[in-house]
C-alpha positions in Angstrom: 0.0 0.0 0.0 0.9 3.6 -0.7 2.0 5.9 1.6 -0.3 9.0 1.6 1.1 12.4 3.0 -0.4 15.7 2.4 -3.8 17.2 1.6 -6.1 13.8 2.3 -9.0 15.9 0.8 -7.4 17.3 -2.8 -8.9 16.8 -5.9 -5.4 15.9 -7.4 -2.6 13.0 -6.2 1.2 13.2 -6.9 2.3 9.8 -7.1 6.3 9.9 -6.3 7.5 6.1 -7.0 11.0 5.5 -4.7 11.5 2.4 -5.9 11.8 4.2 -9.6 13.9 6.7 -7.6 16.6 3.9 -6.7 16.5 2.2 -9.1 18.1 5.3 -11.3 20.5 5.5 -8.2 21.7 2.3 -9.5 21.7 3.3 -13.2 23.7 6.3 -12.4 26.1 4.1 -9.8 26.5 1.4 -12.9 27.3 4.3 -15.2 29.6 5.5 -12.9 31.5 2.3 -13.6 32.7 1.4 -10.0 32.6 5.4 -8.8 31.0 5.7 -5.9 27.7 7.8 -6.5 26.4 10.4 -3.9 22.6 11.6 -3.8 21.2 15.6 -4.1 18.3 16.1 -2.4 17.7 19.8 -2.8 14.8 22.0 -2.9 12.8 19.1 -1.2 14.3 16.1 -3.4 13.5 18.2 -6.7 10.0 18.8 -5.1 9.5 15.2 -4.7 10.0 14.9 -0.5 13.5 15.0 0.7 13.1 12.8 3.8 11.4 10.2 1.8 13.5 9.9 -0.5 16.6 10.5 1.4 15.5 7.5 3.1 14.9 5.4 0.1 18.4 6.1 -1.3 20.2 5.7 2.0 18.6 2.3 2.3 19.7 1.9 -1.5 23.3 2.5 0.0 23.8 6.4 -0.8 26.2 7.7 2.3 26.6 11.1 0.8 24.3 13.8 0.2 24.0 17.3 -1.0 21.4 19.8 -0.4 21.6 23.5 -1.3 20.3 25.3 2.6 21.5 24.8 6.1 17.9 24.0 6.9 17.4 21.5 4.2 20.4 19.6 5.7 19.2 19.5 9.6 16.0 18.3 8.6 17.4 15.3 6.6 20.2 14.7 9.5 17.0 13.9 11.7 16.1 11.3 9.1 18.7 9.7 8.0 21.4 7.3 9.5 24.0 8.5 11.6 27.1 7.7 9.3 25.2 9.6 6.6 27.5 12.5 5.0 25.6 15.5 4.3 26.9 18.3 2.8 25.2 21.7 2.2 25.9 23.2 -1.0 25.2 27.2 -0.6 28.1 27.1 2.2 28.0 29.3 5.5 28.2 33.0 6.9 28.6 34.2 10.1 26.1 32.8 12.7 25.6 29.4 11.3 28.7 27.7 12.6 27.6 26.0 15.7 24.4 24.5 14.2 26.7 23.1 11.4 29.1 21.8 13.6 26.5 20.5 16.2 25.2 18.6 13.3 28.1 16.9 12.0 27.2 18.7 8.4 30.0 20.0 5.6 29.5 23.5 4.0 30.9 23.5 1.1 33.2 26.3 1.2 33.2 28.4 -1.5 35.3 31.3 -1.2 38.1 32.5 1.4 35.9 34.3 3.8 33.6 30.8 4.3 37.1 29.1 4.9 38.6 31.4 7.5 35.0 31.4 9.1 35.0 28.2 9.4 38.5 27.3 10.2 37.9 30.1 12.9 34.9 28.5 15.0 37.1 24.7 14.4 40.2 26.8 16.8 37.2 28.4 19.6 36.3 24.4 19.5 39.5 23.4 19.7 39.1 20.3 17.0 39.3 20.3 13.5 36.2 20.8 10.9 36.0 18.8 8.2 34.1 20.6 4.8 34.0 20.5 0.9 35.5 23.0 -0.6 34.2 24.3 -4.0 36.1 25.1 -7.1 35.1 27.7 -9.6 36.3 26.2 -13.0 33.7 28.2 -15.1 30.5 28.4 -13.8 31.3 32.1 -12.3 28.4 31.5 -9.7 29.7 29.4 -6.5 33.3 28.2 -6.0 36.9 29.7 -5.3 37.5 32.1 -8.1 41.1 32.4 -9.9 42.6 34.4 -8.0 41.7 32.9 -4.1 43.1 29.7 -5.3 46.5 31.3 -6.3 46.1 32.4 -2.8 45.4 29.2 -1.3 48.8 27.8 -3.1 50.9 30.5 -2.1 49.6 30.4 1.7 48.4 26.7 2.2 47.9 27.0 6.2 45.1 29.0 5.6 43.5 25.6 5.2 45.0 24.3 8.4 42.4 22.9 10.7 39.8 22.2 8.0 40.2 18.5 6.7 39.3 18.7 3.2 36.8 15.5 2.6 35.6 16.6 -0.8 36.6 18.6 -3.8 34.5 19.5 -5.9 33.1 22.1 -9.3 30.3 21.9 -11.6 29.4 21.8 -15.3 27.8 24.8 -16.7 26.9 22.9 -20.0 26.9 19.2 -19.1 23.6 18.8 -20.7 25.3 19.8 -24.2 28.8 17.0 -24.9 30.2 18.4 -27.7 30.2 22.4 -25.6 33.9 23.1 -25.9 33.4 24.5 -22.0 33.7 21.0 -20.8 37.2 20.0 -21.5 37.8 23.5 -20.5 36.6 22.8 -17.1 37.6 19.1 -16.9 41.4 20.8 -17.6 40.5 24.0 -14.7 40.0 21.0 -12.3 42.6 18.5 -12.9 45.0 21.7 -12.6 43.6 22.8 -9.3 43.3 19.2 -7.3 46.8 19.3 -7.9 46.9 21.5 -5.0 45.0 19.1 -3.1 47.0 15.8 -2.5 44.7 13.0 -1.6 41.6 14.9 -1.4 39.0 12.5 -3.6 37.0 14.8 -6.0 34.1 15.0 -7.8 32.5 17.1 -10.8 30.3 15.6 -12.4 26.4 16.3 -11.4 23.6 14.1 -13.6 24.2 15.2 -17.0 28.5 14.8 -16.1 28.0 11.7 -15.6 26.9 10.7 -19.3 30.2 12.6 -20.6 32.5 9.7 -20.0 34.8 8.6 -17.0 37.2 11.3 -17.6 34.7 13.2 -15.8 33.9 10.8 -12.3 36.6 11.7 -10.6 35.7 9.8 -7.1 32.0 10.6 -6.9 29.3 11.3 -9.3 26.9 13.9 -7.6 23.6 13.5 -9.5 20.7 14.9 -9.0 17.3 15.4 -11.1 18.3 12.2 -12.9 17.3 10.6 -9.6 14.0 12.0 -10.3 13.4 10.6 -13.9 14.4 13.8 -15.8 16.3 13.6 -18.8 20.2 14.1 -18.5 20.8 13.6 -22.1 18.6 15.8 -23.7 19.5 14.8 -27.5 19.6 11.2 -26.6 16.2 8.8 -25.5 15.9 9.6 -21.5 17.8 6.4 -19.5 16.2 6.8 -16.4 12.9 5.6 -15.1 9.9 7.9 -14.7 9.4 8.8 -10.9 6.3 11.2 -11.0 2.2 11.3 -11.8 0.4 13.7 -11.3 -3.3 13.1 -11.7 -6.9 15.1 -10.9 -10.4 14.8 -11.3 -12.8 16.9 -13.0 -14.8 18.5 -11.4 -17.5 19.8 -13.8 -18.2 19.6 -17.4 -19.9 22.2 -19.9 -21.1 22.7 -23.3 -20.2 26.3 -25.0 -21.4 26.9 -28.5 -19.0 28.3 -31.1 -18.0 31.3 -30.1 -17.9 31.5 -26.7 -14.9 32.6 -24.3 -13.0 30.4 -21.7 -10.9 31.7 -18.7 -9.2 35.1 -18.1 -8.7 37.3 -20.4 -11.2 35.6 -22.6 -8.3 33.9 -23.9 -9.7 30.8 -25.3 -12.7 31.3 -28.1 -14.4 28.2 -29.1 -13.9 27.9 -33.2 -17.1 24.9 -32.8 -19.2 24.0 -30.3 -16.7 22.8 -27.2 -17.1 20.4 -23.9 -14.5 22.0 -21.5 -13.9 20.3 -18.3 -12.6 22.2 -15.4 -9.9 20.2 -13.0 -8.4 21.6 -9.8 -4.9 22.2 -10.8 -3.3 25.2 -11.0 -0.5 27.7 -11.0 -0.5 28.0 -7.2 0.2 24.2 -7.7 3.2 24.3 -9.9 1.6 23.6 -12.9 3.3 26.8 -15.0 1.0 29.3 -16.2 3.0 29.6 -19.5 1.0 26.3 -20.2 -2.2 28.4 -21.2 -3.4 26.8 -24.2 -0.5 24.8 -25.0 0.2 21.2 -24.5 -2.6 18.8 -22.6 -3.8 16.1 -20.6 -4.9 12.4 -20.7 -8.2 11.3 -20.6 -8.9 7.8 -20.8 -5.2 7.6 -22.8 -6.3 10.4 -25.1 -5.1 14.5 -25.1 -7.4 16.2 -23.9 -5.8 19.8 -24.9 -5.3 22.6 -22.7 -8.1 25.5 -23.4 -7.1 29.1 -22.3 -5.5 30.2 -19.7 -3.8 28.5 -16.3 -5.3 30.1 -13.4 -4.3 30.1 -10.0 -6.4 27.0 -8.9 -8.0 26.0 -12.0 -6.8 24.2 -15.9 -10.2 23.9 -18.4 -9.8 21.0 -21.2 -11.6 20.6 -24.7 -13.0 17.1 -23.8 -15.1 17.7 -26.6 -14.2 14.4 -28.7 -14.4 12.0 -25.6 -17.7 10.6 -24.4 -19.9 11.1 -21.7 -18.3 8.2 -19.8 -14.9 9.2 -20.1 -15.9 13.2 -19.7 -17.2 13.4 -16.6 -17.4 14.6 -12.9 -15.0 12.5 -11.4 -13.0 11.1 -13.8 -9.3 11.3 -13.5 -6.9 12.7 -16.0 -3.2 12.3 -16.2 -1.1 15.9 -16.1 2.1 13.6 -15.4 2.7 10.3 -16.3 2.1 7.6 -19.4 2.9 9.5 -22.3 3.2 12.8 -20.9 7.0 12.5 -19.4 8.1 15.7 -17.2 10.2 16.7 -19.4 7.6 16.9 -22.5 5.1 19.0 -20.1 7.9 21.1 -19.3 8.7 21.6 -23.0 5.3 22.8 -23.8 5.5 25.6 -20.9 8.9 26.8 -22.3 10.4 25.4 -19.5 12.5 22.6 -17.9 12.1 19.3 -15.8 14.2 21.0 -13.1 11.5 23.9 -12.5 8.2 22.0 -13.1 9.4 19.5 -10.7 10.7 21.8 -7.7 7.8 23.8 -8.4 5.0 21.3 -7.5 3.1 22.4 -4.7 1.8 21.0 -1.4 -1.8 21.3 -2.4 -2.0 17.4 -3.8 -2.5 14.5 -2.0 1.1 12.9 -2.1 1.3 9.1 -2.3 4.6 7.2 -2.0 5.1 3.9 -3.7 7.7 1.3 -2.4 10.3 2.1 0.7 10.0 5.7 2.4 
């Protein structure tokens, strides 16, 4: 039986599968040829339900994990067994130390002033504090820029006290093999773990890890992959689908030719239409740059989207299905079957990685297999 969190009373379900969830933790690992493979759980596992699956990976055999807030990390530290290594990708400022360290959670340290903050509260403790530390190979976002990691070669001690357990940089253009950025970065990092003897290292996040062993280093960190998103975008997705997202109508109507639907009378009826009004909206997740593009399923069928999202509401033409299928009640399939994340994302102009951190808490979330 499923496990049911969430709204008990909602007209739609999310339907989050975990054993789909490790079993692309085990596509990834194989991929990774022998690499160990870590687990990012951010922005609520993608929107999916960190803790749950957190859990399901851990049992799967993840022992590392990344999320991108302090807060994210303490809640999954309550969850999750002891030896689990969390580290916390946004890094710290002043103020956070001693709930890090009281923790047993890494920042990941991404520029001098995180690594003097932290190396300070390590001497008031009188014991070293282990953390990642974060390269900058390209990205220009998070990471030790050019010029602080000259200064980390020419004055190593600054790092004294702080036990590197993790080196690591992204990809800004993983998703895309033949971007000349790649090597560039793959040849930014090699140079700089030079400067960190021993330290294992990783750079490769979910798309990385399709670019070829050159790239896993000692641990792949991926992340919406886990979820069923595509991480080879020109290539047939390799992963398993994780998410449905289903409602029921709840009320049909006939408007003759003509006639208006939504705000902003967006939608006019060219023949005489049967719209059916679910309970899904943009408060939701479900992207208001949807309006009148793309659709749902109805008894295996599209049932297109007519007009515009609204905050609570998504009207279909259900005009070619029957009565039977088009009815109060009836359940139609936003996410799932044929409609993939990523292809609902593609008709919003968007991406797997917002549609599915974007899902509200408004559904009624069931959770098949281990949680």
């Amino acid at each position: 039986m499923p496990t049911i969190e969430g709204a008990p009373h909602a007209g739609a379900t999310l339907t989050v599968d975990l054993d789909a969830v490790t079993a692309n933790y085990r596509i990834l690992q194989d991929r990774l040829g022998g690499v160990e493979c870590a687990a990012v759980v951010k922005a609520d596992g993608y929107g999916l339900g960190a803790v749950p699956v957190g859990r399901a990976l851990a049992a799967a055999g993840a022992r590392w994990f990344f999320t991108a807030h302090l807060d994210e990390a303490l809640a999954l530290r309550a969850a999750l067994p002891a030896p689990a290594r969390i580290a916390v990708l946004n890094g710290i400022w002043p103020g956070l130390e001693a709930a890090f360290a009281e923790a047993d959670l890494l920042p990941v340290l991404n520029d001098a002033g995180q690594i003097a903050l932290w190396r300070a509260h390590g001497a008031r403790l009188g014991r070293p504090l282990p953390a990642v530390v974060q390269i900058d190979t390209g990205m220009s976002r998070l990471g030790l820029p050019p010029a602080e990691l000259a200064l980390l070669e020419q004055q190593p001690d600054r790092l004294s006290g702080v036990p590197v357990a993790l080196l690591i940089s992204h990809l800004a253009c993983a998703d895309e093999p033949g971007h000349p950025l790649n090597a560039i970065q793959l040849d930014r990092f090699r140079a700089a773990r030079r400067l960190f003897p021993g330290v294992p290292a990783s750079l490769a996040a979910s798309s990385g890890i399709f670019l070829g062993r050159d790239y896993h280093f000692d641990l792949g960190r991926p992340g919406v992959a886990l979820y069923g998103v595509n991480p080879t975008p020109d290539a047939p997705n390799p992963m398993r689908p994780v998410v449905r997202l289903e409602a029921r109508i709840l009320q049909v109507r006939h408007i003759d030719r003509g006639d208006s639907v939504g705000y902003g009378a967006a939608h006019r009826a060219s023949r005489p239409t049967k719209v059916a009004t679910v309970p899904i909206g943009y408060a939701d997740g479900f992207l208001r740059s949807s309006s009148s593009r793309g659709h749902f399923l109805l008894n295996g069928g599209p049932a297109p989207i007519l007009g515009r999202v609204s905050m609570d509401l998504i009207t279909l033409d259900v005009t070619d299905f029957s009565s039977d299928d088009a009815r109060p009640g009836a359940t139609v399939v936003a996410i799932g079957d044929a409609r993939t994340v990523d292809a609902v994302a593609v008709d919003a102009g968007s991406i797997g990685y917002e549609f599915l951190t974007g899902l509200g808490h408004r559904y009624r979330r069931a959770y098949l297999g281990q949680a």
